[in-house]
N, C-alpha and C positions, 0 to 999 in steps of 0.2 A: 037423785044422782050424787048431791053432794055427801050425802048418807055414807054412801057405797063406797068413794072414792076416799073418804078418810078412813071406813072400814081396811079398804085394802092397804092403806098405807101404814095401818095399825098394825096388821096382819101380815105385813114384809117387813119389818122392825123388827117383830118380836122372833122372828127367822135370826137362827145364828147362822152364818158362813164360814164355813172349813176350807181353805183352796186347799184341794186337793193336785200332787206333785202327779197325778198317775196318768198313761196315755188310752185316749178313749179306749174300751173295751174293745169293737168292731175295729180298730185300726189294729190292734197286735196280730200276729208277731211284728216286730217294728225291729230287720238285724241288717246286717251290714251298712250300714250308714254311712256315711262321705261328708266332711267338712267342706259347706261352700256360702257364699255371699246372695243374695237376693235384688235381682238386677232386673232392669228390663229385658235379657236377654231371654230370664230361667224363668220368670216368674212374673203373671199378670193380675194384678187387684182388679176387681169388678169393676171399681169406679173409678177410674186414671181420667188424670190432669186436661182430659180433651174432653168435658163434656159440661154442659151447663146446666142443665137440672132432667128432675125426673119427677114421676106422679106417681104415689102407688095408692090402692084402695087400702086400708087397712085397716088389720081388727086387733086389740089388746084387750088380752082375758088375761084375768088372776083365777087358775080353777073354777069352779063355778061361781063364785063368790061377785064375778064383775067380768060384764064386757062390753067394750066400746069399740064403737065402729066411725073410722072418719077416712080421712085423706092424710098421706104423709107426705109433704114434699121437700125434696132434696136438693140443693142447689149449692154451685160453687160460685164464688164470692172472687175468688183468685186462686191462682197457683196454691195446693194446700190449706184454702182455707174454705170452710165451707159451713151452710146454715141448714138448721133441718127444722120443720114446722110442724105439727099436729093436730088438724080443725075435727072435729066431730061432726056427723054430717047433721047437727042442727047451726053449725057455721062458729061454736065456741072453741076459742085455742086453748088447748090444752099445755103445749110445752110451745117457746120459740128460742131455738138453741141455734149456738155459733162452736165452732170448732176453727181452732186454726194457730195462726205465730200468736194470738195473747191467748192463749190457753183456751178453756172450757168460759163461754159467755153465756148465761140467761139473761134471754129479753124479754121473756115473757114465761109465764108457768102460773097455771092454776093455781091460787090456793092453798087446795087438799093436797094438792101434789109436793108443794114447796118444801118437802123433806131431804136432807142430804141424801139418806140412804137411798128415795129414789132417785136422784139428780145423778147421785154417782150409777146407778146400774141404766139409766141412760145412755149416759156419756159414754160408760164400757161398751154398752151394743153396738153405739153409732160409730164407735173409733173402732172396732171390730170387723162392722161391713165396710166403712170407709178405707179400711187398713189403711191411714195415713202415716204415710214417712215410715213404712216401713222397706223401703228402698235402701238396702245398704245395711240390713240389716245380717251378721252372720245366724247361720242356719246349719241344721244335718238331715240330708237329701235321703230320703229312703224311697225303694222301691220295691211297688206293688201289684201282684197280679203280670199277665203276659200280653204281651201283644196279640189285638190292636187293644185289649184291654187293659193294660197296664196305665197306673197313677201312679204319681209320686205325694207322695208326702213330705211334708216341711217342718221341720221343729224346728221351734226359732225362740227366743226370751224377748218377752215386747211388751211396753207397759209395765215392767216388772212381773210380767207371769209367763208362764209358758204358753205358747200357741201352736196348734196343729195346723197348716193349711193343705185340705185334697186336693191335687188339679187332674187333670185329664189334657190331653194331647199339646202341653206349653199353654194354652190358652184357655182353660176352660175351666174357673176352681167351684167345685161342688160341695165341697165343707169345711167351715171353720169350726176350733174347737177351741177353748179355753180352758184345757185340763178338761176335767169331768164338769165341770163348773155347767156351761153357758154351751149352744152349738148352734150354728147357724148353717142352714141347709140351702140351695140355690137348684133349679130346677127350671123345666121348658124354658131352655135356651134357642132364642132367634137371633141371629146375626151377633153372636157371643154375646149376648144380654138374658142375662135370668129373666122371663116375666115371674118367677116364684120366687119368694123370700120367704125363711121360717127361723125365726129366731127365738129358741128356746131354753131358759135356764132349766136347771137340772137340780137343784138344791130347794127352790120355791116352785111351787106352779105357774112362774110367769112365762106365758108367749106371747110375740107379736107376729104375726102372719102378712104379707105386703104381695100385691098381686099390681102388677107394674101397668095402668095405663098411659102413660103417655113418658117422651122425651125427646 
């Protein structure tokens, strides 16, 4: 296993990264757009300030090269701050990461893993699903398809890069996009909770797939 996991981490290194400026393919035409703010009124994050943790099964493959299957769990700490965990299901932690007011914390990380380039395409994903503090953020509001199927989409600068967010009816966002870069898909919605998460780069073969047991 430890073979594999430095294979992979050799094997994401030597990957260049382009950010591409361009809007997912599947979203254009993207035209009359509207200048507006990102509130609680307009716009709902998966995981807002009222919840205390979550469980998902989860699987992380690099193409066929590596894949691991454990537990991911997700928990807030306080207001905006929040820790996210990764056991394999032989019970070894893979990553034990803090997000929040002191920035990005490792508490814990493998190893093989302990490379920036992956610590940072972590951290992107987790600040991606977590959309934190992205409240108050300005944005341009476009709209898609007709009612009752009609979404809006969000284009917003966050992070320093650009962000797509799908929602559906005020409450219900089904995709994140990072440019062409990274996309995060959400699916089988219960009581406005994804039990599906699919979080896929698009420049490497990296996914992580999260199917929600418990919160």
């Amino acid at each position: 296993m430890q073979a594999s996991l430095t294979k992979l981490l050799i094997l994401i290194s030597a990957c260049l990264f382009f950010a591409s400026c361009t809007t997912p393919k599947h979203l254009l035409p993207l035209s009359k757009g509207k200048a507006t703010v990102l509130s609680k009124d307009n716009f709902k994050p998966i995981f807002k300030d009222n919840f205390k943790s979550f469980l998902f099964k989860t699987t992380l493959t690099y193409g066929d090269k590596l894949e691991l299957g454990g537990l991911l769990a997700l928990k807030q700490l306080s207001e905006g701050n929040y820790r996210t965990i990764f056991l394999t299901k032989f019970g070894m932690t893979l990553f034990d990461f803090e997000f929040g007011d002191n920035g990005f914390i490792v508490h814990k990380v493998l190893e093989q893993m302990d490379r920036k380039i992956f610590l940072k395409i972590i951290e992107q994903d987790m600040e991606m699903l977590l959309s934190r503090g992205i409240l108050g953020n300005k944005a341009t509001e476009f709209k898609k398809g007709e009612s009752p199927k009609e979404t809006v989409v969000f284009k917003t600068k966050w992070n320093k890069k650009t962000h797509f967010f799908v929602q559906e009816k005020q409450d219900k966002i089904t995709e994140i996009h990072q440019n062409r870069a990274v996309s995060i898909l959400f699916s089988k919605y219960v009581a406005k909770i994804p039990r599906s998460i699919h979080i896929q780069h698009h420049n490497i073969p990296l996914s992580m797939k999260l199917v929600l047991l418990k919160h």
